[in-house]
C-alpha positions in Angstrom: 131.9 75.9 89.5 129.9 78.7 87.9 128.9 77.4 84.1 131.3 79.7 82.4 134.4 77.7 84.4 132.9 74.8 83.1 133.1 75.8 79.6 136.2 77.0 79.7 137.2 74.0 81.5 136.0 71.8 78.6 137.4 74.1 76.2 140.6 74.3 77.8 140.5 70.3 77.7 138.9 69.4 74.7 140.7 72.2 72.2 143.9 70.6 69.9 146.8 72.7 70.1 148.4 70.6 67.1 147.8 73.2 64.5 149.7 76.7 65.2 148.4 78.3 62.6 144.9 78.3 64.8 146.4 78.6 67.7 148.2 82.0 66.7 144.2 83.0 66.0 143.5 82.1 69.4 145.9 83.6 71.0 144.5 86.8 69.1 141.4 86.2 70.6 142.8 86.5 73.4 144.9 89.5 73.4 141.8 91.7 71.8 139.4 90.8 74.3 139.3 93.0 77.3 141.1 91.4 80.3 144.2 91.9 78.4 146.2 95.4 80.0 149.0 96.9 78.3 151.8 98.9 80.1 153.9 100.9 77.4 156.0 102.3 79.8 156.8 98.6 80.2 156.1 97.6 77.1 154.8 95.0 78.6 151.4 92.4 78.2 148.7 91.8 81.4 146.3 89.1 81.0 143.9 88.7 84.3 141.9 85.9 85.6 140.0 83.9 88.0 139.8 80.9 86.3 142.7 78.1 86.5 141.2 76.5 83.6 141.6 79.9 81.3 145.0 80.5 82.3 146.4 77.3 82.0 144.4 77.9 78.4 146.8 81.1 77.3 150.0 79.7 79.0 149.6 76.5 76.5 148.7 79.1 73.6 151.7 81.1 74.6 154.1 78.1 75.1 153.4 76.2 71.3 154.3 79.4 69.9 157.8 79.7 71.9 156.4 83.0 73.3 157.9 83.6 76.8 155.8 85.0 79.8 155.8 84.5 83.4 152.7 83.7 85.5 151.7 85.2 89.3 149.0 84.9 91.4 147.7 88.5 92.9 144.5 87.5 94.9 142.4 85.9 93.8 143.4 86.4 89.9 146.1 84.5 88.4 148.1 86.8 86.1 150.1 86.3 82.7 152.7 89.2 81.7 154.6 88.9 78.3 156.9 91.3 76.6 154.6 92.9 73.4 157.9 92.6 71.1 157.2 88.6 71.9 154.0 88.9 69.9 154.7 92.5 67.9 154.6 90.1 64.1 150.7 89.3 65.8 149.7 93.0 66.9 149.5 96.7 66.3 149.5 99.0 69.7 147.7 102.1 69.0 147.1 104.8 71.2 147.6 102.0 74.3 145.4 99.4 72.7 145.8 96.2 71.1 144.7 95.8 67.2 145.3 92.6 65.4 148.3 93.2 62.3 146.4 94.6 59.6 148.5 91.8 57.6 146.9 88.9 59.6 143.2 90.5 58.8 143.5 91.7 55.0 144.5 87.4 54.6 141.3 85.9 53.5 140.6 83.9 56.8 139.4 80.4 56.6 136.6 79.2 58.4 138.4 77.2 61.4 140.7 80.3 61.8 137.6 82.6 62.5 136.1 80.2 64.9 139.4 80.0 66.8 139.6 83.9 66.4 136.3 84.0 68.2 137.1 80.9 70.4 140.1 83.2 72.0 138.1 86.2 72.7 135.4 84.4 74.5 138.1 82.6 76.5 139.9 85.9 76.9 136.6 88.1 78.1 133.3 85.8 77.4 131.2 85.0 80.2 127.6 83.2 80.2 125.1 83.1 82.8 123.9 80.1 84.5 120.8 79.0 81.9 118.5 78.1 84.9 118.4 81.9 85.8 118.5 84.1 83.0 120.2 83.9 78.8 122.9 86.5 79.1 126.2 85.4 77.0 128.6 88.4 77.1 132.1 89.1 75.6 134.5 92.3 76.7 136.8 94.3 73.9 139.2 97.2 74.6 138.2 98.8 71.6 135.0 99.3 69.2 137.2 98.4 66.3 138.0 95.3 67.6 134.1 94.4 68.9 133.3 95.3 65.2 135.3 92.7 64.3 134.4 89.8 66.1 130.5 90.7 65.3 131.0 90.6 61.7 132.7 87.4 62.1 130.0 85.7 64.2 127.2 87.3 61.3 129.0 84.8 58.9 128.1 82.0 60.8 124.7 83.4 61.1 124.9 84.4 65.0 123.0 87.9 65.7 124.4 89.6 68.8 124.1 93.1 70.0 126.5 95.6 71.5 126.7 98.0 74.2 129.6 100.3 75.5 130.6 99.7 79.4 133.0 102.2 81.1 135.3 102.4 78.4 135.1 98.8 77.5 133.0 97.4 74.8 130.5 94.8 75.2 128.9 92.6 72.9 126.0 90.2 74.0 123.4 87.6 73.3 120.3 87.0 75.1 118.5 84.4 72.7 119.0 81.0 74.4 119.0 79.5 71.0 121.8 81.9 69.8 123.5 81.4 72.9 123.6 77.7 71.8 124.4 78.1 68.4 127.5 80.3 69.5 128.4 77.4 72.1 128.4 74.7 69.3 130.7 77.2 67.0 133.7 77.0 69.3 133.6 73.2 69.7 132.1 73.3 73.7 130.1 70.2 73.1 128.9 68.8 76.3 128.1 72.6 77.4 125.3 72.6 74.3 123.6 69.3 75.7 123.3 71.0 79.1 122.6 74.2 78.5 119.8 72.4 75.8 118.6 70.2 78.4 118.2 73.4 81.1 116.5 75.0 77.9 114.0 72.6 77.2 113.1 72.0 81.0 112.7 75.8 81.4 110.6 76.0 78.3 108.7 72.6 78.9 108.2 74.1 82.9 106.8 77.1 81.3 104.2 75.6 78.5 102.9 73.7 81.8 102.5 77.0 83.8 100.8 78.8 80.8 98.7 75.8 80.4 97.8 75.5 84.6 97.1 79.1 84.0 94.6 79.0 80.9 92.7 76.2 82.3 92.4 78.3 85.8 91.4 81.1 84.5 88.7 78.9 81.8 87.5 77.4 85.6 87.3 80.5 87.3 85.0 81.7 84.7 83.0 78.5 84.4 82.3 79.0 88.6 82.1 82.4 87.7 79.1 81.7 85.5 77.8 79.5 87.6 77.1 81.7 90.5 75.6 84.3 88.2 72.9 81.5 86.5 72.3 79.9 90.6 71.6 83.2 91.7 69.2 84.1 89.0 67.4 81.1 89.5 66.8 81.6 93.6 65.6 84.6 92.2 63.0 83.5 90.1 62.0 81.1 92.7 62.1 83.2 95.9 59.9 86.1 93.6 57.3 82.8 92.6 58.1 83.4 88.9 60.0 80.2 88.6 56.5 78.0 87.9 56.0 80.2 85.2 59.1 79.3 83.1 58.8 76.7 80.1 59.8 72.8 80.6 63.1 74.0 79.0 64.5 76.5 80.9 62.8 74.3 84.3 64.9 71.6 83.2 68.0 73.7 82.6 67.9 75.1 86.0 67.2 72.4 87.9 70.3 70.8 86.4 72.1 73.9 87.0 71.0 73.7 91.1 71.9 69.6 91.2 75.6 70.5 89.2 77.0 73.8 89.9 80.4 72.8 89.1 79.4 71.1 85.9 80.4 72.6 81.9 77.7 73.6 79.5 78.7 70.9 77.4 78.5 68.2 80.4 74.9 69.9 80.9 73.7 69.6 77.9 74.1 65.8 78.0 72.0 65.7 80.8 68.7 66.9 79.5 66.0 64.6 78.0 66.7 65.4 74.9 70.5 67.0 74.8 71.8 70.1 73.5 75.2 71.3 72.8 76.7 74.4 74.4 75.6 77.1 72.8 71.9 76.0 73.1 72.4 75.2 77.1 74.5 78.8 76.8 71.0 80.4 75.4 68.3 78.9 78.3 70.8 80.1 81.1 71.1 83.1 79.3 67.2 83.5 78.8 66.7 82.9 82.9 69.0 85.7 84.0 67.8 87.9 81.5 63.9 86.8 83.2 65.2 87.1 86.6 66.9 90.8 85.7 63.6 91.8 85.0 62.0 91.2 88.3 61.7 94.3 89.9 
């Protein structure tokens, strides 16, 4: 079951049908979002889908608010179809496309009514990728006006999402795990949150680790990197004879350098008869190339 199913599952489960004043605002949801397909010559309502879960979802919406409709399956889809004068006190058809009653909207709408508003049009045309791939949450209108909508709704409960036009359909989407999450937790799918949270966290945990594998690779490769520059300088100064000529410092430092080639500057420095910190192990090796780039 793909992780959409699942939430619709839970929603489908979960959601109260008790209070028909919220579920007339799902049902909107619903009828706005962009699986809906309206026949005027038939004057007649399509909703489409693939999920069981989801269509079991609108029948229960339809059938608390005594709204007939009769159910098929075509393929793979199951398919609602209703009379539009079952639900013309919810709608406005214009030019072939559902509006929500200008009415309904101009009513200041309270909080729980918005969220089932919302609620409805993700169950109508939402969809969200599996977390352990990608962040994609996406919801399908029929029309801008009605995409519009929905987005100023979700900006009063603080969720950003962005908006694209698809072949006539209109699109809007998030891409921000932790929006993604936030939206989740606004229409009440609970146990979706804790796993997508939990996929989140692993990802981001799995990802601090790689960064982290990463730095201190890259740190080692130019500690060996260092390494082979200062050996080679010092085979130089002792294949050339200079190397007896060096100070008891810089003797000391290479020798150390020959015995430890895998060895830190700092581990080094606590080698030498009388230690030094990085930077001063830093300046002898630094001092020998610099004396072996001079040898002709």
């Amino acid at each position: 079951m793909s992780f959409s199913s699942e939430i619709k599952k839970e929603l489908n489960k979960t959601s109260s049908l008790s209070n028909k004043n919220l579920v007339k605002f799902e049902l909107l949801g619903y009828l706005i979002s962009g699986n809906i397909d309206l026949n005027n010559t038939k004057k007649e309502i399509k909703f489409s889908t693939e999920s069981d879960y989801n269509i079991n979802r609108f029948s229960k919406l339809l059938s608390n608010l005594d709204i007939n409709h009769d159910i098929d399956v075509v393929g793979k889809n199951f398919v609602i179809k209703l009379k539009v004068k079952k639900v013309e006190n919810l709608i406005e058809v214009i030019n072939d496309k559902i509006y929500i009653n200008k009415e309904i909207l101009n009513e200041n709408l309270k909080e729980e009514e918005r969220k089932a508003l919302i609620k409805g049009s993700f169950m109508g045309g939402g969809s969200v990728n599996n977390p352990e791939n990608t962040y994609h949450l996406e919801i399908i209108f029929q029309t801008i006006e009605n995409l519009k909508l929905i987005e100023e709704m979700l900006n009063t409960f603080d969720i950003k999402v962005k908006d694209i036009e698809l072949k006539n359909k209109y699109s809007i989407y998030i891409k921000d795990g932790e929006e993604i999450s936030k939206f989740l937790a606004l229409i009440g799918a609970g146990k979706a949150v804790m796993k997508f949270e939990e996929i989140r966290i692993t990802k981001e945990m799995r990802g601090k680790v790689n960064r982290l594998v990463n730095c201190e690779t890259a740190n080692l490769n130019k500690t060996i990197n260092a390494s082979i520059e200062q050996i080679s300088a010092i085979k130089k100064l002792k294949e050339s004879k200079k190397f007896n000529k060096l100070n008891d410092n810089l003797k000391e430092i290479a020798n150390l350098r020959l015995e430890n080639p895998d060895m830190s500057l700092v581990e080094l420095g606590k080698l030498l008869k009388e230690p030094l910190g990085k930077s001063g192990v830093n300046y002898r090796l630094k001092k020998i190339i610099e004396i072996a780039n001079d040898i002709k």
